[in-house]
C-alpha positions as CSV (number, residue, x, y, z in Angstrom):
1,X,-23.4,-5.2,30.5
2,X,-21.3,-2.4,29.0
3,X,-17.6,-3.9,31.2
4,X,-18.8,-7.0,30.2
5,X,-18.4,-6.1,26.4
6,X,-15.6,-4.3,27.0
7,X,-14.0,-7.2,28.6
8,X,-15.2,-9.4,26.0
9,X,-13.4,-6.8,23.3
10,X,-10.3,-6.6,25.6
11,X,-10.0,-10.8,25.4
12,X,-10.6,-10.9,21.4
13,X,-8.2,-8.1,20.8
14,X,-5.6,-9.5,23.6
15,X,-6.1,-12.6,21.4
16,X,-5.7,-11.6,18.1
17,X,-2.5,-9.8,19.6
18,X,-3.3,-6.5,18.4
19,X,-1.1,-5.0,21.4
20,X,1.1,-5.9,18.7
21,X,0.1,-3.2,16.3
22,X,0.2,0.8,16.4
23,X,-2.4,2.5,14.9
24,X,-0.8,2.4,11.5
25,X,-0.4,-1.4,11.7
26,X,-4.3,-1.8,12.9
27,X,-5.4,0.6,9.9
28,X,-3.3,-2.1,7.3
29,X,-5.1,-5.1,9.4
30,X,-8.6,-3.2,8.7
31,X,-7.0,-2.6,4.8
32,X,-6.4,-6.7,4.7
33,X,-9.3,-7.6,5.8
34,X,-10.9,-5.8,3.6
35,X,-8.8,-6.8,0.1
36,X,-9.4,-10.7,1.4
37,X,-13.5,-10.0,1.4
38,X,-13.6,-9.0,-1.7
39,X,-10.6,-12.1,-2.9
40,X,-12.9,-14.5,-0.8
41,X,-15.5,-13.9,-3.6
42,X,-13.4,-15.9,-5.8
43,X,-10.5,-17.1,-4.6
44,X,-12.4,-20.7,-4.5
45,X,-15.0,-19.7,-7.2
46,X,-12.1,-18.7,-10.0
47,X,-10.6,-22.1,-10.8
48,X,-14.1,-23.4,-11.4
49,X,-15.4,-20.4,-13.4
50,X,-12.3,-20.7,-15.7
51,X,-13.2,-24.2,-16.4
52,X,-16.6,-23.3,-17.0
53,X,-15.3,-21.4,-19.7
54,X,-13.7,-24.0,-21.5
55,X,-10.7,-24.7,-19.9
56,X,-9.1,-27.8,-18.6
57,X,-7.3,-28.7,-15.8
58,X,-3.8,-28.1,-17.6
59,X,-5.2,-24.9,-18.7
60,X,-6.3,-23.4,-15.4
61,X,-2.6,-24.3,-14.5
62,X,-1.1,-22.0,-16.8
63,X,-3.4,-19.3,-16.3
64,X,-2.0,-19.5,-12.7
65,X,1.3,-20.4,-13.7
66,X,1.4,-16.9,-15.8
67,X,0.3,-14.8,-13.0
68,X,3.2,-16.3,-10.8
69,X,6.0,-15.5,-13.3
70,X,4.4,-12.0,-12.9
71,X,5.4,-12.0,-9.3
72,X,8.3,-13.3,-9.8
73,X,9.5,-10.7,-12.1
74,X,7.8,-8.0,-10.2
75,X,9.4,-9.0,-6.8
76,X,12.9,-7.8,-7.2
77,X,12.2,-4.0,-8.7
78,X,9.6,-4.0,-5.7
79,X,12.6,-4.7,-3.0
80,X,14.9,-2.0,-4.7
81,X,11.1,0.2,-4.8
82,X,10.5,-0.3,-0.8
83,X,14.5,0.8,-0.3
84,X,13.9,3.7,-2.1
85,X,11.0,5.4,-2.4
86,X,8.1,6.1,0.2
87,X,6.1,2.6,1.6
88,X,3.3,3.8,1.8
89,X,2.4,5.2,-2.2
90,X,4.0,1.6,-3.1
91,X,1.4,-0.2,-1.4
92,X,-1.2,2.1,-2.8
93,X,-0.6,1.7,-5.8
94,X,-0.2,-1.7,-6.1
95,X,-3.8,-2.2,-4.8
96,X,-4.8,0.1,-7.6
97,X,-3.2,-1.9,-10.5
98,X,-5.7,-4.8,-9.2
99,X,-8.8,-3.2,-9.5
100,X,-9.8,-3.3,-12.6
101,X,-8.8,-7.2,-13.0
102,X,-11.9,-8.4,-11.5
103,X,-14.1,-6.4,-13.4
104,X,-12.5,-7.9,-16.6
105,X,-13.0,-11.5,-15.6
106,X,-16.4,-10.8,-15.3
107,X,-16.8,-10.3,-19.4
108,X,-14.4,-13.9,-20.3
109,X,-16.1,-16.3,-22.6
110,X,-13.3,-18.2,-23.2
111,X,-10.0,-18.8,-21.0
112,X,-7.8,-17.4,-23.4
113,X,-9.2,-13.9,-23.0
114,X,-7.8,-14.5,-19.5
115,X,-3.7,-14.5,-20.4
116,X,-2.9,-11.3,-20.1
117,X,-5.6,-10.5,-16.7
118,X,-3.7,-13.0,-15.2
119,X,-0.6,-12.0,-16.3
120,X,-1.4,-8.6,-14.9
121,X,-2.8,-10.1,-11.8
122,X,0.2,-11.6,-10.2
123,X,2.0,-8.2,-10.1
124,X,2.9,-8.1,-6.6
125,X,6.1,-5.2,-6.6
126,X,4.2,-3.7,-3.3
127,X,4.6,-7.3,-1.1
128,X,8.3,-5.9,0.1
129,X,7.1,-2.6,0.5
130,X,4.5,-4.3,3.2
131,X,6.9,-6.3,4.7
132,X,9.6,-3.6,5.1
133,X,6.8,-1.2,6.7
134,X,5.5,-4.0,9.4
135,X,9.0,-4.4,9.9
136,X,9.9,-1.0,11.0
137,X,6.9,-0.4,12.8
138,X,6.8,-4.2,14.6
139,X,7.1,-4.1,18.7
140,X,10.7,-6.0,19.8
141,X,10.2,-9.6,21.0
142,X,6.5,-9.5,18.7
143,X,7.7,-9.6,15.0
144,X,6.3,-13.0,14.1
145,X,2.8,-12.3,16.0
146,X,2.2,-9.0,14.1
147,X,3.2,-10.7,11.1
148,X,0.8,-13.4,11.5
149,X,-2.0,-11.1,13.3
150,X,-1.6,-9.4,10.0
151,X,-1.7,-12.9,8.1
152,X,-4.9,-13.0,10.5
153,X,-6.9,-10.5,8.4
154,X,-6.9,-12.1,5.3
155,X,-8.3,-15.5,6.9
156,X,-10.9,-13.0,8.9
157,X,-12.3,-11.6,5.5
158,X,-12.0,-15.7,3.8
159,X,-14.1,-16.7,6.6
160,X,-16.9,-15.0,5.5
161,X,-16.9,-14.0,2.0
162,X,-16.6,-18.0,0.5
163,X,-19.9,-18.6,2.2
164,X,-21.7,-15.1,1.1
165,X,-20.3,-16.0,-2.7
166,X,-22.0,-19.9,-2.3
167,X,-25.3,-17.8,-1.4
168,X,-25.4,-15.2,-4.1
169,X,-24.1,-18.2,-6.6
170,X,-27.4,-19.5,-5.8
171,X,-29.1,-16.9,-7.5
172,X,-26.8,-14.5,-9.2
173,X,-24.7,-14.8,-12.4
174,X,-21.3,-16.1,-11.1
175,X,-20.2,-12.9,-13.4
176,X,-21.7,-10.9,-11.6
177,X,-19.6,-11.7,-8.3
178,X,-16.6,-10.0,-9.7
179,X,-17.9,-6.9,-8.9
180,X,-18.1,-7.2,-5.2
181,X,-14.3,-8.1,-5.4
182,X,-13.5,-5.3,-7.5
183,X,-15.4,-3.1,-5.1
184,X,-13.3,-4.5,-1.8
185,X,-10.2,-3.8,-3.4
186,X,-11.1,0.0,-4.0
187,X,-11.8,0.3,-0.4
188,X,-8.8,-1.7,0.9
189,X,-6.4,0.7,-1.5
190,X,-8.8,4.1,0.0
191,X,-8.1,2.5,3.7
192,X,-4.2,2.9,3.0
193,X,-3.9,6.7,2.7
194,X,-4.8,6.7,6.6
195,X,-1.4,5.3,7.3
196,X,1.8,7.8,7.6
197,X,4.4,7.4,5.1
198,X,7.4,5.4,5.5
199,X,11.0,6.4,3.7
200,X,13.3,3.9,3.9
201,X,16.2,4.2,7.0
202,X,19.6,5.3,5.6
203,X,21.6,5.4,9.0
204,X,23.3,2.9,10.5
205,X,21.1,3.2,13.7
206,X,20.3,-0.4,14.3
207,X,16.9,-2.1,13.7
208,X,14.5,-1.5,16.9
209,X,13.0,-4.8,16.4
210,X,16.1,-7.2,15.8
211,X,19.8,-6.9,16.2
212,X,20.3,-6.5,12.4
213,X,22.6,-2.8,11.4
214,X,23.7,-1.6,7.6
215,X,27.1,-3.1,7.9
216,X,27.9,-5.1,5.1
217,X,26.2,-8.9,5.0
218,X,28.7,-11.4,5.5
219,X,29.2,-14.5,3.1
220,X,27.4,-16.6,5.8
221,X,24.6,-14.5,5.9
222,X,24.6,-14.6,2.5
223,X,24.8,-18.1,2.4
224,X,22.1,-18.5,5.2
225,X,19.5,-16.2,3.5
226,X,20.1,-18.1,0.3
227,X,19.3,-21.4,2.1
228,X,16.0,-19.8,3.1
229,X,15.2,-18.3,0.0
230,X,15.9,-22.5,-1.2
231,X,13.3,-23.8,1.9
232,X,10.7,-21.3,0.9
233,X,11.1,-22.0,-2.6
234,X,10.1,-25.2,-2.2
235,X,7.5,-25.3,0.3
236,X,5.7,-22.7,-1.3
237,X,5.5,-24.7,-5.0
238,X,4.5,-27.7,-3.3
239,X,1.7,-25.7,-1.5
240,X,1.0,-24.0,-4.9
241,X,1.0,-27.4,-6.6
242,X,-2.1,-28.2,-4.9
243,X,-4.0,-24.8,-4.1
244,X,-6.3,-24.4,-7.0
245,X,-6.9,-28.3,-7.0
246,X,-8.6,-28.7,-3.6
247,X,-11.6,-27.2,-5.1
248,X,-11.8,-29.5,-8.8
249,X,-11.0,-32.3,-6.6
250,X,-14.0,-31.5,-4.1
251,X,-15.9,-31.0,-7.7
252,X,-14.7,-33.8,-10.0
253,X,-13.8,-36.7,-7.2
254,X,-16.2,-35.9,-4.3
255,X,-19.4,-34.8,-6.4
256,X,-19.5,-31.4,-4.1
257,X,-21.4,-28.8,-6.0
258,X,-20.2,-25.2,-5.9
259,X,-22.2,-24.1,-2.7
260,X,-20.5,-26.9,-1.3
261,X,-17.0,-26.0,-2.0
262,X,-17.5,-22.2,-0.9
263,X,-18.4,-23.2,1.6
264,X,-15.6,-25.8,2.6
265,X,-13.5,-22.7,2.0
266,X,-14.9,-21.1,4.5
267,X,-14.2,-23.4,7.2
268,X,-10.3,-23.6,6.0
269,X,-9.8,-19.4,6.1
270,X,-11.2,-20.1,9.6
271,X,-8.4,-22.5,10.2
272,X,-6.3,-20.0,8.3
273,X,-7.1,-17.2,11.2
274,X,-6.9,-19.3,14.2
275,X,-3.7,-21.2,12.7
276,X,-2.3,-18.0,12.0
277,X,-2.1,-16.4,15.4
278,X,-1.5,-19.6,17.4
279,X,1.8,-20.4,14.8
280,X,2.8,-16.9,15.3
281,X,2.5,-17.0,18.9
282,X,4.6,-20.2,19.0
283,X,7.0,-18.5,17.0
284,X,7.4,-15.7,19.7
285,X,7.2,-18.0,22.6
286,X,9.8,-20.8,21.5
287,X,11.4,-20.7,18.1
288,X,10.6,-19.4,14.5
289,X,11.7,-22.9,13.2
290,X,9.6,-25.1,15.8
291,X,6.8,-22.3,14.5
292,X,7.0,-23.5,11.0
293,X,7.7,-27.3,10.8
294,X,4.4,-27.4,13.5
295,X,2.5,-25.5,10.0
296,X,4.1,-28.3,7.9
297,X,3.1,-31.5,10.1
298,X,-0.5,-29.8,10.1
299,X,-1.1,-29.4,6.5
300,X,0.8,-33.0,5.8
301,X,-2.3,-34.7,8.1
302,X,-5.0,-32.3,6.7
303,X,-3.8,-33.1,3.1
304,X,-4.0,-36.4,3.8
305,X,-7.6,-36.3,5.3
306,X,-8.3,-34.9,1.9
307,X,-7.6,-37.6,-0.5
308,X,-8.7,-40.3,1.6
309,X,-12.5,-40.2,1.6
310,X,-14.9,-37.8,0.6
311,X,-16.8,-38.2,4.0
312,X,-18.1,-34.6,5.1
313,X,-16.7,-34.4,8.7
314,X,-12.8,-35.3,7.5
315,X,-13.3,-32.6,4.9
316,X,-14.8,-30.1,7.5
317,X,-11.7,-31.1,9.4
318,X,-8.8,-31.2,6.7
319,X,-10.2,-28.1,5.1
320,X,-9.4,-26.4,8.7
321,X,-6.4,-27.9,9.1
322,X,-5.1,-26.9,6.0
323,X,-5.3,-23.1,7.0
324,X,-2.0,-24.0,8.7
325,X,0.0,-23.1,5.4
326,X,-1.6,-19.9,5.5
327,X,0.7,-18.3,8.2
328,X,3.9,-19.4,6.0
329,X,4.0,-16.9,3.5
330,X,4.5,-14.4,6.4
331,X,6.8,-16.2,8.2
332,X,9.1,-15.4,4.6
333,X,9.3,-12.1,5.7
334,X,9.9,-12.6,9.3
335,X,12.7,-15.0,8.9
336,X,14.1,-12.6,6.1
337,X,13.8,-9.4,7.6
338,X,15.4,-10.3,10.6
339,X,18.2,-11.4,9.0
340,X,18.8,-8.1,6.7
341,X,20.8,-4.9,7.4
342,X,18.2,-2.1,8.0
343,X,18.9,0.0,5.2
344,X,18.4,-3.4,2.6
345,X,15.2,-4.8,3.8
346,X,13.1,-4.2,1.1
347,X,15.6,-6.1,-1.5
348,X,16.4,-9.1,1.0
349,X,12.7,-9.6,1.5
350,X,12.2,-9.3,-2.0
351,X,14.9,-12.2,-2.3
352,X,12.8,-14.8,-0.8
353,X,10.0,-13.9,-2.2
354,X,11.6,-14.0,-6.2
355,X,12.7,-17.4,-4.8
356,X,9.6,-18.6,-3.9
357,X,7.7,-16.8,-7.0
358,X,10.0,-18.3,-9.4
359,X,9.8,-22.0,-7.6
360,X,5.8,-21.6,-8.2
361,X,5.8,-20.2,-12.1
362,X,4.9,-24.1,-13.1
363,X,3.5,-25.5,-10.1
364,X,0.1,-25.1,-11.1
365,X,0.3,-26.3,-14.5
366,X,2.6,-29.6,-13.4
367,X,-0.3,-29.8,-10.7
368,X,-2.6,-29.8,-13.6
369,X,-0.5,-32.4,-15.2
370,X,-0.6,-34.7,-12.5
371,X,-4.4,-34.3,-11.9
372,X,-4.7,-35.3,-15.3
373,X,-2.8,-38.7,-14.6
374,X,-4.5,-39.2,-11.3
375,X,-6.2,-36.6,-8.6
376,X,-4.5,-38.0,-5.8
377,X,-1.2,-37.8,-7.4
378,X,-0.4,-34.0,-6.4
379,X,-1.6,-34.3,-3.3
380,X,0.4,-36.9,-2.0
381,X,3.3,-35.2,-3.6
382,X,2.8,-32.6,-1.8
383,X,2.6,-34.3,1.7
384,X,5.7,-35.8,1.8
385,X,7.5,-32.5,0.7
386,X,5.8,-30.9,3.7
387,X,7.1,-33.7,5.7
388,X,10.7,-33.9,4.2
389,X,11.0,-29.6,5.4
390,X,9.3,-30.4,8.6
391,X,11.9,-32.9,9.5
392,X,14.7,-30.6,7.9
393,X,14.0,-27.7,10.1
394,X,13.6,-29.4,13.1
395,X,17.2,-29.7,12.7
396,X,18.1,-26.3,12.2
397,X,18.7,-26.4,8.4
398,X,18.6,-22.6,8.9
399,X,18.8,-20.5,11.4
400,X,18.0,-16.4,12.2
């Protein structure tokens, strides 16, 4: 019985790819999983608490839309941070700001008492910190599969947490839920001081992962990361345009109850886990490119499983499928990173993600918008911009 489970643990963790990972990479993975328990409280339950506190559609999209201007002022001074200054406290820290955030949705009566938490909720200065550290401490040949085993742990703690929020909703205050996410994100930030610290490179010894050394970027690699920083920019405000609509649409459309929808969240973190690694995987095995536009031809079909009938088996199914974006917002840092001189990691990392922060400051409210006009509307925008980067590439609009 006992080689039996150890073969058993030897398969799962061969399949997670956690031969991937040192020791300080596995401790972040148990730190992620973690931080996305406790966000898997609400992550689905917060758009439909706000507009139980008299918010509208359009509302709940500028409530979002504030927390991503946030981030996107945040992401820049994080790069020049994660360049400077030890990894590690950066991270730390940035855990720390969040939580108290939780704690103070849990006393809203109104959505405007919610501006400045959410405001203070899309600081995200640590993201290139993170990035930066996996980077330096990634295995040659396996950047995108740590990235996305990494990626992995969030959908790990999503699987879970969605469906234990749908049971307590059941018989708890949906106030009172806060607190469990509040409590996850102490113990994801307590998790990090196990790692060592990390000061940023300042030779010109060249990157152990990639090929990438501190000489000076030239204009086409300038040029090349700016035309990545564009592709992100866009895919991510299309995604964004619809993220905190799947669950009003399940709601308002499709006559789900809450339970319901938790639960439909659920099965899509699952797709998020298993999506993650296999799209990382194909990313390591063929191309980072053929990696991505697979993501984007996934979430096109799943998105359009969605709108077209509230049937309970297609929903089980798109809401799967849709876990396919979930490996994308790694893959910004993987195509990034590889890209930057060693010593400038942090602030081309933090490029991208500025791009894509900026791009999403008004998705949610023009999703809103066009919810308002007709539920279907954003969706079906959103698929054929998933389609459009799919097809544009497949033809090497960028390459590493």
């Amino acid at each position: 019985m006992g080689t039996r489970l150890q073969n058993v643990n030897g398969k799962f963790k061969q399949f997670l790819a956690f031969d991937t990972l040192d020791r300080n990479l596995k401790i972040i993975f148990l730190s992620n999983l973690l931080a996305a328990f406790g966000d898997g409280f609400v992550v689905y339950l917060l758009p439909l608490f706000i507009r139980s506190i008299n918010a509208s559609p359009e509302n709940v999209g500028l409530l979002y839309s504030l927390s991503a201007l946030t981030a996107a002022a945040t992401m820049i001074p994080g790069g020049f941070l994660a360049d400077r200054y030890d990894r590690k406290k950066i991270m730390i820290v940035g855990w720390a700001l969040w939580i108290p955030i939780p704690l103070v949705f849990s006393f809203a009566t109104d959505w405007t008492q919610l501006l400045i938490p959410m405001l203070i909720y899309g600081i995200t200065f640590s993201a290139p910190a993170v990035s930066a550290y996996v980077l330096e401490r990634s295995k040659k040949g396996a950047m995108a599969s740590a990235f996305t085993t990494l990626g992995a742990a969030y959908a790990i703690g999503y699987i879970f947490s969605p469906t234990m929020a749908g049971l307590l909703s059941s018989f708890l205050d949906t106030r009172m839920i806060f607190i469990f996410t509040a409590v996850f994100y102490s113990l994801a930030a307590l998790t990090l001081t196990r790692i060592v610290g990390q000061n940023p490179r300042k030779t010109k010894e060249p990157n152990p992962t990639e090929t990438s050394t501190d000489s000076p970027p030239s204009s086409t690699k300038i040029w090349k990361l700016g035309a990545v920083a564009a592709f992100f920019a866009v895919m991510m405000f299309a995604i964004s345009l619809v993220s905190t609509l799947v669950p009003q649409f399940l709601y308002d459309v499709y006559n789900y109850d809450v339970s319901s929808v938790l639960y439909l969240g659920t099965i899509n973190y699952l797709g998020a886990f298993l999506l993650s690694l296999a799209v990382g995987r194909i990313g390591d095995k063929y191309s980072k490119t053929t990696a991505i536009a697979f993501a984007l031809l996934l979430m096109s079909l799943a998105l359009s499983m969605f709108i077209l009938t509230g049937n309970l088996g297609f929903q089980v199914t798109a809401s799967f499928l849709r876990g396919a974006s979930f490996p994308m917002w790694a893959y910004m840092g993987v195509i990034a990173g590889s890209m930057a001189p060693v010593a400038q990691r942090g602030r081309w990392i933090s490029v991208v993600q500025t791009a894509t922060r900026v791009s999403i400051i008004a998705a949610p409210f023009v999703g809103g918008v066009l919810y308002t006009a007709s539920p279907e509307a954003p969706f079906i925008f959103t698929i054929a911009v998933a389609l459009v980067l799919a097809v544009l590439v497949s033809f090497k609009f960028f390459k590493k």
